[in-house]
C-alpha atoms as an extended CHARMM CRD file, in Angstrom:
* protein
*
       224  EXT
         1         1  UNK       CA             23.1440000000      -52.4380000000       38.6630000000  PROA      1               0.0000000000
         2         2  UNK       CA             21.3900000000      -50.5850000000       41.3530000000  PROA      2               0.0000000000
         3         3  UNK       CA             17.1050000000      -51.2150000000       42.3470000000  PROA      3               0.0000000000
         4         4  UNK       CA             16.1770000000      -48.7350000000       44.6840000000  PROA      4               0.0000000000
         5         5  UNK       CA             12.7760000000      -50.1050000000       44.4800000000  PROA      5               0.0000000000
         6         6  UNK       CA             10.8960000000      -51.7280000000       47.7950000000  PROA      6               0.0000000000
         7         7  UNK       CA              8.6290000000      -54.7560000000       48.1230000000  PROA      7               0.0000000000
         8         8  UNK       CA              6.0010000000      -53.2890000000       50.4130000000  PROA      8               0.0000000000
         9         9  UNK       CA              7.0520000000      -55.4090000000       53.4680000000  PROA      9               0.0000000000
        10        10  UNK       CA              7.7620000000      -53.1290000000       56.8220000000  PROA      10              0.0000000000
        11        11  UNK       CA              4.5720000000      -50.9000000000       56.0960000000  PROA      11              0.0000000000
        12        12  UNK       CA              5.4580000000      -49.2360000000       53.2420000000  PROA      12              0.0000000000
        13        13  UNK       CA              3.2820000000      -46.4160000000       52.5070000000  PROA      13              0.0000000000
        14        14  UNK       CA              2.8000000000      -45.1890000000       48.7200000000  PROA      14              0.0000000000
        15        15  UNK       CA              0.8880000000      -42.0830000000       48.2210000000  PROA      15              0.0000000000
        16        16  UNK       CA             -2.3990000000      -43.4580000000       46.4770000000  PROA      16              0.0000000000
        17        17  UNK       CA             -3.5200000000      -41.3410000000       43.3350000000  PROA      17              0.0000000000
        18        18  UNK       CA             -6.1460000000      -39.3920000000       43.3950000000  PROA      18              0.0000000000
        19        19  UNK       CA             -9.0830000000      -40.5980000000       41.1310000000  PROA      19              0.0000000000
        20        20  UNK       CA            -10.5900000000      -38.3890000000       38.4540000000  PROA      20              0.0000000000
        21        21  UNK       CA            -14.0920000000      -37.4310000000       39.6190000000  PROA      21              0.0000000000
        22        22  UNK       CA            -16.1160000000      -36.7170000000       36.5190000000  PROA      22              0.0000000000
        23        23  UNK       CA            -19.8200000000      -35.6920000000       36.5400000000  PROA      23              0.0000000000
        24        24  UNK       CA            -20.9300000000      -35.0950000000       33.2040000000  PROA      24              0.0000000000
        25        25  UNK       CA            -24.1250000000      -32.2980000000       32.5770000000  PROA      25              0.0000000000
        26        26  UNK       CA            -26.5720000000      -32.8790000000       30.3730000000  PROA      26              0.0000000000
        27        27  UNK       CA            -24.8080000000      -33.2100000000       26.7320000000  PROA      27              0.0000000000
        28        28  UNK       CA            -26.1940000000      -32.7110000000       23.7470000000  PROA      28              0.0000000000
        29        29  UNK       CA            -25.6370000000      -34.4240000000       20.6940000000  PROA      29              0.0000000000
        30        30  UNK       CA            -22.4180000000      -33.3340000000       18.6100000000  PROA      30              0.0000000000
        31        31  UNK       CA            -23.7490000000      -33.0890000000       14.9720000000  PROA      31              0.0000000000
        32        32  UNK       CA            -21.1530000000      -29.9200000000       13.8720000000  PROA      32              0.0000000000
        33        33  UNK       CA            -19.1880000000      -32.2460000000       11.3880000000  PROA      33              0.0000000000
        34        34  UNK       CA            -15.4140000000      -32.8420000000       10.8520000000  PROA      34              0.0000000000
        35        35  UNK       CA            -13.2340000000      -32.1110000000       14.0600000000  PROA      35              0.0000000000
        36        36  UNK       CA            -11.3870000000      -28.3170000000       13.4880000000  PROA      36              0.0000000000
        37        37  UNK       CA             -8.0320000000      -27.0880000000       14.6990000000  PROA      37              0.0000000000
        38        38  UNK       CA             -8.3910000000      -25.0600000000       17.8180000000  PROA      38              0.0000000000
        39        39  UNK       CA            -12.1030000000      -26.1400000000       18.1020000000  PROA      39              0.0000000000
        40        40  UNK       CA            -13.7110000000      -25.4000000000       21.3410000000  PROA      40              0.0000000000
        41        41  UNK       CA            -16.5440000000      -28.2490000000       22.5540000000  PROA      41              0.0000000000
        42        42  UNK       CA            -18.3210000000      -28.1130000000       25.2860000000  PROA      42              0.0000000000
        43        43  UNK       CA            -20.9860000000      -30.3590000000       27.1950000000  PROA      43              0.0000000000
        44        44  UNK       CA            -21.1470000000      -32.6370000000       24.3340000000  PROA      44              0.0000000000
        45        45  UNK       CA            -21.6600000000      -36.1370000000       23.1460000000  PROA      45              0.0000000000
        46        46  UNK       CA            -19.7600000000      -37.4590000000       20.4140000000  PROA      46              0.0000000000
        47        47  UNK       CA            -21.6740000000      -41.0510000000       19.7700000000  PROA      47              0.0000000000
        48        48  UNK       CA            -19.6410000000      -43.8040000000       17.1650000000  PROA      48              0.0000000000
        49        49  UNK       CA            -18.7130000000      -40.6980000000       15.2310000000  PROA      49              0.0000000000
        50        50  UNK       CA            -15.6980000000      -42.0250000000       12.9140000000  PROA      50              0.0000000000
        51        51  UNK       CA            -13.2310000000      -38.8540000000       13.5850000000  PROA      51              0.0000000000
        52        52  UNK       CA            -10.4090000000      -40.9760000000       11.6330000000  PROA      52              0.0000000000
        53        53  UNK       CA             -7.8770000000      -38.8330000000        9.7460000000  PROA      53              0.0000000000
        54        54  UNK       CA             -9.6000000000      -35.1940000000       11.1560000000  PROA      54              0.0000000000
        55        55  UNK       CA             -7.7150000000      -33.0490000000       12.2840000000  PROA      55              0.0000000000
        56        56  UNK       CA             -8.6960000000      -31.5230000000       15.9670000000  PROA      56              0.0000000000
        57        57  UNK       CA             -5.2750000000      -30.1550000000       16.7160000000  PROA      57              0.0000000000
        58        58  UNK       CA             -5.1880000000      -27.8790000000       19.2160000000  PROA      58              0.0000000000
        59        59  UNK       CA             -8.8180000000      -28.0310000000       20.4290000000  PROA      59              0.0000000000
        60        60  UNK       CA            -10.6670000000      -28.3960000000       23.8350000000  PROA      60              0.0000000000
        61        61  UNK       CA            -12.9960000000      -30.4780000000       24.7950000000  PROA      61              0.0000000000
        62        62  UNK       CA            -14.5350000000      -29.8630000000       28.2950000000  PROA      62              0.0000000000
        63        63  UNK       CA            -17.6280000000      -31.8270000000       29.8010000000  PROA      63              0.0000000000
        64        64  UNK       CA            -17.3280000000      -34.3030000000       26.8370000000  PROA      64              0.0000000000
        65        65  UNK       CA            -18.3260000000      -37.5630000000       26.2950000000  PROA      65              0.0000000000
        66        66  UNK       CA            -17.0010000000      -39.5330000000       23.2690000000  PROA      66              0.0000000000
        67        67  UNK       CA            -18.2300000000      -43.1510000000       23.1180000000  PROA      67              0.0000000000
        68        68  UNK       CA            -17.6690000000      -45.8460000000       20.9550000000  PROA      68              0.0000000000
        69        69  UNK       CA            -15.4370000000      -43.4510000000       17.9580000000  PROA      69              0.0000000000
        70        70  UNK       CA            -13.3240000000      -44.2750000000       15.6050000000  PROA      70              0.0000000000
        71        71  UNK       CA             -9.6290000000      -42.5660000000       16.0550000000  PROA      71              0.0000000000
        72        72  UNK       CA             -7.7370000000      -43.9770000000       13.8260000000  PROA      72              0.0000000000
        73        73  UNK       CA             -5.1600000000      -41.1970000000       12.8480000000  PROA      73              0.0000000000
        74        74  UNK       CA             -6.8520000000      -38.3150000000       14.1740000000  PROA      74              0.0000000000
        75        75  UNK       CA             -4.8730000000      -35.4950000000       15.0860000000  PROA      75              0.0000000000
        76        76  UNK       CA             -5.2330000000      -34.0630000000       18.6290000000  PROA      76              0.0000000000
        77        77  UNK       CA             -2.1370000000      -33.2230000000       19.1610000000  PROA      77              0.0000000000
        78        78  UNK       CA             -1.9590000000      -30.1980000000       22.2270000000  PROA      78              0.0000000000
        79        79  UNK       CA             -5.6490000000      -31.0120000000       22.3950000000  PROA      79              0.0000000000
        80        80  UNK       CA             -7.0220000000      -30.8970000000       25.9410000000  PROA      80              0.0000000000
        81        81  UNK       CA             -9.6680000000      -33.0880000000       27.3310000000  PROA      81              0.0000000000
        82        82  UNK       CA            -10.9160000000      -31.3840000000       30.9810000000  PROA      82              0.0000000000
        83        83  UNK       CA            -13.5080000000      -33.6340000000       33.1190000000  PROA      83              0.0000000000
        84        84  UNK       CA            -14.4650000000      -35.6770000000       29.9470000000  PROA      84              0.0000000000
        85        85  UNK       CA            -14.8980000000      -39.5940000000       29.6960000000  PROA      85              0.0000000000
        86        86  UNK       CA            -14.0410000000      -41.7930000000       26.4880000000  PROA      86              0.0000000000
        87        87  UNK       CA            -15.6650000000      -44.9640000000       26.8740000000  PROA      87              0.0000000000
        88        88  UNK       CA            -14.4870000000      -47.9420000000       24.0140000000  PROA      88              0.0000000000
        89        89  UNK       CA            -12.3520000000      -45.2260000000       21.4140000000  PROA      89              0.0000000000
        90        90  UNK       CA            -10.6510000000      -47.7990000000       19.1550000000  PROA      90              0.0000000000
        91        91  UNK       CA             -8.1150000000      -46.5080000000       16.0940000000  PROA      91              0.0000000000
        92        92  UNK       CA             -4.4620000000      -46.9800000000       15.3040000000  PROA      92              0.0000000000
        93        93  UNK       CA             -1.9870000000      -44.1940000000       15.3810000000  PROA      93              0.0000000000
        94        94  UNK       CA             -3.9520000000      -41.6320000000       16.8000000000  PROA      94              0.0000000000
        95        95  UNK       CA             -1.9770000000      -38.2410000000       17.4720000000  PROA      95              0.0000000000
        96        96  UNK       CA             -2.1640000000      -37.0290000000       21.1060000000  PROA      96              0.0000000000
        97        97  UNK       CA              1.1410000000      -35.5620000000       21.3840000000  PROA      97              0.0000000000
        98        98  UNK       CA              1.9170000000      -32.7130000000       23.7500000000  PROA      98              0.0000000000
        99        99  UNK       CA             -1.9670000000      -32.8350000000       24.8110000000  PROA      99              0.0000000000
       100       100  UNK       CA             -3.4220000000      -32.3850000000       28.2190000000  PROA      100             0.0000000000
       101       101  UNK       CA             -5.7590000000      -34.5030000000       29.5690000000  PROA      101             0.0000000000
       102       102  UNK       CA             -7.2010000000      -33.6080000000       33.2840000000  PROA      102             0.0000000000
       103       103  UNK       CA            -10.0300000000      -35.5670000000       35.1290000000  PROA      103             0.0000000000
       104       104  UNK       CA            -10.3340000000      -37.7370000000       32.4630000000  PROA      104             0.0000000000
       105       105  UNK       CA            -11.8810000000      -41.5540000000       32.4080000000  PROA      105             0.0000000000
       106       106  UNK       CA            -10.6290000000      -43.5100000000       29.2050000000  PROA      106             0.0000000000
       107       107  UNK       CA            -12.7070000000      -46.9290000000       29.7880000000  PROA      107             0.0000000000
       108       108  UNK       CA            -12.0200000000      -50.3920000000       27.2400000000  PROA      108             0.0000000000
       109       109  UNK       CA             -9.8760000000      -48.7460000000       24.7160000000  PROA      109             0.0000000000
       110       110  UNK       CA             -8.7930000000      -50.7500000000       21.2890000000  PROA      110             0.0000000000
       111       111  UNK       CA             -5.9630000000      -48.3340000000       20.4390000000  PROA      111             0.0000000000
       112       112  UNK       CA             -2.7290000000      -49.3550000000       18.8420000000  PROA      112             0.0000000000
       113       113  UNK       CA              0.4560000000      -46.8750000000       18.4350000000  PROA      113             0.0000000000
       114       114  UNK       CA             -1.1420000000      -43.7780000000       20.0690000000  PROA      114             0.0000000000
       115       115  UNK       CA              1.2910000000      -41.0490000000       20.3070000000  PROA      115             0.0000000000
       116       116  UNK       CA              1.1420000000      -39.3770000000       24.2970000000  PROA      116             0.0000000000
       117       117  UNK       CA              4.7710000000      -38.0240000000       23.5630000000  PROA      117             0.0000000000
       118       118  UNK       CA              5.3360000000      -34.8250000000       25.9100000000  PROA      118             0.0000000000
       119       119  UNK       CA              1.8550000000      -34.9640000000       27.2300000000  PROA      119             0.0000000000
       120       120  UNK       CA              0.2030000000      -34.1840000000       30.5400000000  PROA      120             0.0000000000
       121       121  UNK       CA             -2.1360000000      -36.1470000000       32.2930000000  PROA      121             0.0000000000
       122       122  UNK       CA             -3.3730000000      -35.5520000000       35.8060000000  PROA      122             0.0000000000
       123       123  UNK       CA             -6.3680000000      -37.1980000000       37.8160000000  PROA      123             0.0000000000
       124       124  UNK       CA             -6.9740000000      -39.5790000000       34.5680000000  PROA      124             0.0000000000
       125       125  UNK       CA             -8.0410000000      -42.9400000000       34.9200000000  PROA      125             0.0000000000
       126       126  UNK       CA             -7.3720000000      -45.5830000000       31.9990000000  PROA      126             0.0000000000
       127       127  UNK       CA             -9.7170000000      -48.8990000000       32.6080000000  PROA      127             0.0000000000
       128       128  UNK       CA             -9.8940000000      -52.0390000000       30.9390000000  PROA      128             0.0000000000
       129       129  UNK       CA             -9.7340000000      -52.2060000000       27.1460000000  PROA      129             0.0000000000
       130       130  UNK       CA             -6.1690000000      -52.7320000000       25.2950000000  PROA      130             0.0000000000
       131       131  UNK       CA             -3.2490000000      -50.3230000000       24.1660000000  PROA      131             0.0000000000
       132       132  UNK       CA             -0.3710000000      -51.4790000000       21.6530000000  PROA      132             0.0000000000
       133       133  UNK       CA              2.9200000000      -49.2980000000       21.8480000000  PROA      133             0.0000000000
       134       134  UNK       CA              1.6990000000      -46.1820000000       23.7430000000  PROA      134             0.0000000000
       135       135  UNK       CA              4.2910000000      -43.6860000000       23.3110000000  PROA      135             0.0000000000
       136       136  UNK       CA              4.6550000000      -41.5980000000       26.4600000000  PROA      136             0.0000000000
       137       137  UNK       CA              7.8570000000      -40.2190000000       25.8290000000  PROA      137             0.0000000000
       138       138  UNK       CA              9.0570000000      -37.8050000000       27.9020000000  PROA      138             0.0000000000
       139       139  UNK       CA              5.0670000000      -37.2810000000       29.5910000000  PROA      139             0.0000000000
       140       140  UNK       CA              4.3160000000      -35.9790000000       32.6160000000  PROA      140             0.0000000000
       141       141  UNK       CA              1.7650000000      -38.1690000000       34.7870000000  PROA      141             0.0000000000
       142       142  UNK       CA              0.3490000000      -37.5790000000       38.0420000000  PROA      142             0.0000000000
       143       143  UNK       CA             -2.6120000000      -39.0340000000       39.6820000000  PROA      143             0.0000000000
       144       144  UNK       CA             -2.6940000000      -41.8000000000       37.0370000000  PROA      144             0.0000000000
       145       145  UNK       CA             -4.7640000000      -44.8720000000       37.5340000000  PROA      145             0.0000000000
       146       146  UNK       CA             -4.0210000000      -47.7620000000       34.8660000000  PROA      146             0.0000000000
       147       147  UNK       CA             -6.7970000000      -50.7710000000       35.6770000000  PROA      147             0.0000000000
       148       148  UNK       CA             -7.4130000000      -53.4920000000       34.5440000000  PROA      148             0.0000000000
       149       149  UNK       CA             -5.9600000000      -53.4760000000       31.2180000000  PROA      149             0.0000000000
       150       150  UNK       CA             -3.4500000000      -54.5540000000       28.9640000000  PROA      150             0.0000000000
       151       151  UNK       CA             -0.2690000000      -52.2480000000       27.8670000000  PROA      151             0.0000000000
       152       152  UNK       CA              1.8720000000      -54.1720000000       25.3670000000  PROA      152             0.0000000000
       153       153  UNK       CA              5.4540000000      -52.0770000000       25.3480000000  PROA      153             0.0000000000
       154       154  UNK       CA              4.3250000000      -48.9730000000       26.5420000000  PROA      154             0.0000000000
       155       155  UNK       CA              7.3660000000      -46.4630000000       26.2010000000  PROA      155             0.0000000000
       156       156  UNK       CA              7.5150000000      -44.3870000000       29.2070000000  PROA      156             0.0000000000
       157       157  UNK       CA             10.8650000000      -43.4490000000       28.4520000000  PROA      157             0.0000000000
       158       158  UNK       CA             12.1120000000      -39.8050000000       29.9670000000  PROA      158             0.0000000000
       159       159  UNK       CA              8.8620000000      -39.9530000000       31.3730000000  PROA      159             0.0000000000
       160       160  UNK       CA              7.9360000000      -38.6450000000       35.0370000000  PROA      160             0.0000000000
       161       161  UNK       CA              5.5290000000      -40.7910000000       36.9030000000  PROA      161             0.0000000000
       162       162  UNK       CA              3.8110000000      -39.7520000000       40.4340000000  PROA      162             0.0000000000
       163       163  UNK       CA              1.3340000000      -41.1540000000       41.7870000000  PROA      163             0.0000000000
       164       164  UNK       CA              0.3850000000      -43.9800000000       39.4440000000  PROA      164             0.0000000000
       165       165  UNK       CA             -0.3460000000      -47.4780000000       39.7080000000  PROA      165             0.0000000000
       166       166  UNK       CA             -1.0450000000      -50.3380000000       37.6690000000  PROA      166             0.0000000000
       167       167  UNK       CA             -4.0770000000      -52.5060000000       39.6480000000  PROA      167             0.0000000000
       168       168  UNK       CA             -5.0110000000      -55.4600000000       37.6290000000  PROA      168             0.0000000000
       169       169  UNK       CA             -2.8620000000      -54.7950000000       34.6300000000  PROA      169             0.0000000000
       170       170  UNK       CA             -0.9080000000      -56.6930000000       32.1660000000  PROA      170             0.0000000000
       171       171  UNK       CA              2.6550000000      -54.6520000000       31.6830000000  PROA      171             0.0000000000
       172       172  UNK       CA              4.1210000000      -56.4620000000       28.3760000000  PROA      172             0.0000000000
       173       173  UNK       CA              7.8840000000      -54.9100000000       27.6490000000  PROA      173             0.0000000000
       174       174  UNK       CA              7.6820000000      -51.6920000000       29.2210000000  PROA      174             0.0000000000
       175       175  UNK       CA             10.5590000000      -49.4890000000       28.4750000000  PROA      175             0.0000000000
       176       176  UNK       CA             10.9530000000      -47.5210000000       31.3850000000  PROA      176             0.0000000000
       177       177  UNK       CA             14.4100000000      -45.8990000000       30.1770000000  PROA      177             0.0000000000
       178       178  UNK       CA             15.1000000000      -42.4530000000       31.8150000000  PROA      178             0.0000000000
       179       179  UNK       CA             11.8960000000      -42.2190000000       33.4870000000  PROA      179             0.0000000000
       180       180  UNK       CA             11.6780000000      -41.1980000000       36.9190000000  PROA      180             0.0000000000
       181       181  UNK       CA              9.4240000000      -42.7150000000       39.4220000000  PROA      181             0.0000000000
       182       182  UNK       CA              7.5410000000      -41.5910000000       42.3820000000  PROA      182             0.0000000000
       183       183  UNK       CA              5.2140000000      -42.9720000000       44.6420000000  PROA      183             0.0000000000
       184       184  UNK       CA              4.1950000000      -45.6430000000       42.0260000000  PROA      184             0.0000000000
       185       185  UNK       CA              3.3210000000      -48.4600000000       42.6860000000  PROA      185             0.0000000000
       186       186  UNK       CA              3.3730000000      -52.1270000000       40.6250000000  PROA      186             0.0000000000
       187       187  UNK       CA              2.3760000000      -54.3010000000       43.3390000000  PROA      187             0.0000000000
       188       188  UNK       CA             -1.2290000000      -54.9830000000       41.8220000000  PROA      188             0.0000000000
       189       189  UNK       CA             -0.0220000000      -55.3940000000       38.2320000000  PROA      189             0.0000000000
       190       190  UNK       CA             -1.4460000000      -58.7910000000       37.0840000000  PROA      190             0.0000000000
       191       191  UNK       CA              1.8440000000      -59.2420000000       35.3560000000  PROA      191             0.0000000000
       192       192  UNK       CA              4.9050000000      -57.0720000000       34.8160000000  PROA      192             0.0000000000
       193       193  UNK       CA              7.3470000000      -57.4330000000       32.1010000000  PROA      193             0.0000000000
       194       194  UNK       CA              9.9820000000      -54.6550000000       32.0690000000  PROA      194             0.0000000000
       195       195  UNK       CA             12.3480000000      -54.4980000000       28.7620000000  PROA      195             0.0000000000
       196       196  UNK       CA             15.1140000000      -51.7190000000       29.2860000000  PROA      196             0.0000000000
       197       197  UNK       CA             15.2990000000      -49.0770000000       32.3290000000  PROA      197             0.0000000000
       198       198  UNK       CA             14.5800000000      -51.6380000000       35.1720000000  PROA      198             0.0000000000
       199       199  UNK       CA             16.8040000000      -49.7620000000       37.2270000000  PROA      199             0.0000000000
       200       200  UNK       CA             14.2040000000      -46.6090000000       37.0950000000  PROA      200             0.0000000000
       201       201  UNK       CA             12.1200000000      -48.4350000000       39.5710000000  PROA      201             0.0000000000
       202       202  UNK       CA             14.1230000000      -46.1060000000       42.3300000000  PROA      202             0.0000000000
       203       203  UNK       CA             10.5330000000      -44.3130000000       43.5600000000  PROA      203             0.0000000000
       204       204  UNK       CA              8.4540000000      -47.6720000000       42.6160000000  PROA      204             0.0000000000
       205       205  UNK       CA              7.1940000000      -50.4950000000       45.0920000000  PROA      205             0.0000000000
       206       206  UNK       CA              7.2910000000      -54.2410000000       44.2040000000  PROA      206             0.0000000000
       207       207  UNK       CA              5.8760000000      -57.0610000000       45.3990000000  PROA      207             0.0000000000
       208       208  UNK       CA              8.1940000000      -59.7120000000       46.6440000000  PROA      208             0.0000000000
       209       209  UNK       CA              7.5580000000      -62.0090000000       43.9400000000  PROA      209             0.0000000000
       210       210  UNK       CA              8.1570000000      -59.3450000000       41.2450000000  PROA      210             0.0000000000
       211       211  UNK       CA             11.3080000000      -58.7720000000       42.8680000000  PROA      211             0.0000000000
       212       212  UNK       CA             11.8870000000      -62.4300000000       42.0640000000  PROA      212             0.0000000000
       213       213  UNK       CA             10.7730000000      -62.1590000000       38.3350000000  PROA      213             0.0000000000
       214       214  UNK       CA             13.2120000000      -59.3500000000       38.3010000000  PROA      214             0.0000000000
       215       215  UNK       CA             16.2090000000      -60.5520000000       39.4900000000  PROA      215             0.0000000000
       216       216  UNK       CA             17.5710000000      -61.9630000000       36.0560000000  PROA      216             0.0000000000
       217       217  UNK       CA             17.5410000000      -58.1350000000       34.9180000000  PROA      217             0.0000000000
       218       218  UNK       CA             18.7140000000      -56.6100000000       37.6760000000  PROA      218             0.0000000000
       219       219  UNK       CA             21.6490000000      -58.9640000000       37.4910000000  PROA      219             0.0000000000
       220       220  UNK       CA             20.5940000000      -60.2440000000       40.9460000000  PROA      220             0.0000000000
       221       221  UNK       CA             21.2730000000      -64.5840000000       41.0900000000  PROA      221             0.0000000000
       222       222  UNK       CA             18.7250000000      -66.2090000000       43.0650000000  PROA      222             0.0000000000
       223       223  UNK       CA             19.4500000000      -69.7430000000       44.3750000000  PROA      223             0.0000000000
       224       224  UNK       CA             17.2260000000      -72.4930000000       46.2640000000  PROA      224             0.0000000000
């Protein structure tokens, strides 16, 4: 088995992503109710509003601030969230499949089994907080920013990845299986724990000593 993957000795460049840059307006208050398919929201604030079980399929949300809700099971599936920050969401099995998400800030997330299958995300930052089994499947990321947190086997399988990195974070069991990697780079990760599809890391850049914590998988021996 092949790692294509460098340490970031020699000057090795990685394009840096591109932070999301999000200046809210003034919002007002969201006090319209249950979430609707295909609902259109705009400059608002959604504050602890328990959204578990609605169903927002479909909808937009642009200059929106949702802080402190409750997700559990909410559908948002080809939802899109444009230049909109969700600061401390918590909820288990929250649908977000096939959505778009675009200068976005998700900041100390509780989520557990959130479904990002076939989704697109692009200048979106994802700080602190801690996500059980994300499920990007077959997602499309660029300019992606994970800091800080924890991912416990995140599924990035069939997934393409540009421009991301990982500074700070806690990688437990990623499955990285058919994803393909550019410009990414793990160095930072606080620790990195990859359980299939370590030979995706072809477009990736290691540190030396991940290399080393590596080597078992990669069928590399490493003797003193």
């Amino acid at each position: 088995m092949g790692c294509m993957a460098t340490t970031g000795g020699g000057g090795t460049r990685v394009k840096a992503a591109r932070r999301p840059e999000v200046r809210l307006p003034a919002l007002e208050p969201y006090t319209g109710g249950e979430l609707e398919p295909d609902g259109d929201y705009d400059g608002l604030e959604f504050r602890e509003a328990d959204l578990a079980g609605q169903d927002g399929g479909g909808a937009r949300f642009m200059d929106c601030a949702l802080r402190a809700c409750v997700l559990d099971e909410t559908g948002l599936g080809h939802a899109r969230f444009l230049d909109s920050v969700l600061t401390a969401p918590r909820g288990v099995g929250t649908d977000l499949s096939e959505a778009t998400l675009r200068d976005v800030e998700l900041l100390d997330a509780r989520l557990g089994g959130v479904q990002l299958h076939g989704a697109a995300l692009e200048r979106v930052l994802i700080r602190g907080g801690k996500i059980d089994y994300l499920n990007l499947r077959g997602s499309r990321l660029r300019d992606v920013v994970f800091e800080n947190c924890v991912l416990v086997e995140p599924d990035f399988g069939g997934a393409t990845l540009e421009r991301v990195s990982f500074p700070g974070c806690v990688l437990k069991g990623a499955d990285l299986a058919g994803a393909t990697l550019s410009d990414v780079d793990l160095r930072e990760a606080a620790s990195l724990e990859i359980a299939r599809g370590v030979e995706r890391l072809a477009g990736a850049v290691i540190s030396a000593g991940q290399l080393l914590d590596l080597a078992g998988a990669l069928g590399i021996r490493v003797e003193e």
